[in-house]
C-alpha positions, 0 to 999 in steps of 0.5 A, a space after each residue: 500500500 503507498 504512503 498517505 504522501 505518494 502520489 497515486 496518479 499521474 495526471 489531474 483527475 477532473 475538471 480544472 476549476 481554477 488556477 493562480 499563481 503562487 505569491 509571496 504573500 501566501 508563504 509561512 516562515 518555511 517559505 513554503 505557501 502556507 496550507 491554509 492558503 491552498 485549502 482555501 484554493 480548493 474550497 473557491 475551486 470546490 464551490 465553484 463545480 458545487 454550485 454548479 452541480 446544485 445549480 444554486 447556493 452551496 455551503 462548504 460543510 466538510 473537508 476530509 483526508 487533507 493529504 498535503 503531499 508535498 510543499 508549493 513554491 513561491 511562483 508556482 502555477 496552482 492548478 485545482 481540479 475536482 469532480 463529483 464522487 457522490 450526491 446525495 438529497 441535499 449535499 455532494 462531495 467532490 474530490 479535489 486535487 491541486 497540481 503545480 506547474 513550475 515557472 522556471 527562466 520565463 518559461 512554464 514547465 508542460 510537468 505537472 505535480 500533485 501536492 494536495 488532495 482532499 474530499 470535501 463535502 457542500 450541502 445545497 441551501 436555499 435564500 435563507 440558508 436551509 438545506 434544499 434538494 440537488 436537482 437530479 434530473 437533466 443536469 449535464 454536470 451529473 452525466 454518468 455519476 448516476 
């Protein structure tokens, strides 16, 4: 069985949801981007396939298996993908993975990594922020997951 921390897969699994770079701004004192800051790329990224999904409002109500598996660089290109692995009445959960590129000499590397991955869970809510139904039927972004 491979370490939590070994990568289990070479490509990105899902659908690219959003991408940044990496800031100073965003380092701890390792000089290392600090996880807090990827987690909430993930979540922003995350919340954008769930809304979409539940084709409304969404709340964030759960991150598991945070597995950071290795450190991000000041400059790296931050890529989050995601894709749904489960619905349920009111609530999905998506897998969620983040892949670095690196900016080396004015040039970005076609080499992609993965440093963190983790399965999050949203919950549909309606204007007063109770739990309401997923739409099931006819909606293209649950083809094949049902």
């Amino acid at each position: 069985m491979p370490h939590r921390n070994t990568p289990t897969h070479t490509q990105p699994q899902g659908e690219l949801l959003l991408r940044t770079v990496a800031m100073p701004s965003d380092t701890n004192p390792n000089q290392d981007i600090f996880g807090g800051w990827i987690m909430s790329q993930m979540d922003l990224g995350g919340g954008i396939l769930a809304a979409e999904i539940a084709q409304g409002r969404i709340a964030t109500v759960c991150a598991q298996e945070m597995n950071f598996i290795r450190p991000v660089k000041v400059g790296n290109v931050v890529c989050c993908y995601g894709r749904c692995v489960r619905v349920g009445n009111t609530s999905l959960q998506l897998k969620l993975e983040v892949w670095v590129k690196t900016l080396m000499n004015d040039h970005v590397t076609e080499t992609r990594e993965l440093v963190t991955e983790a399965m999050f869970t949203y919950v549909a809510i309606d204007a007063q922020g109770n739990p309401r139904p997923v739409p099931k039927e006819n909606n293209p972004k649950l083809a094949g997951l049902l």
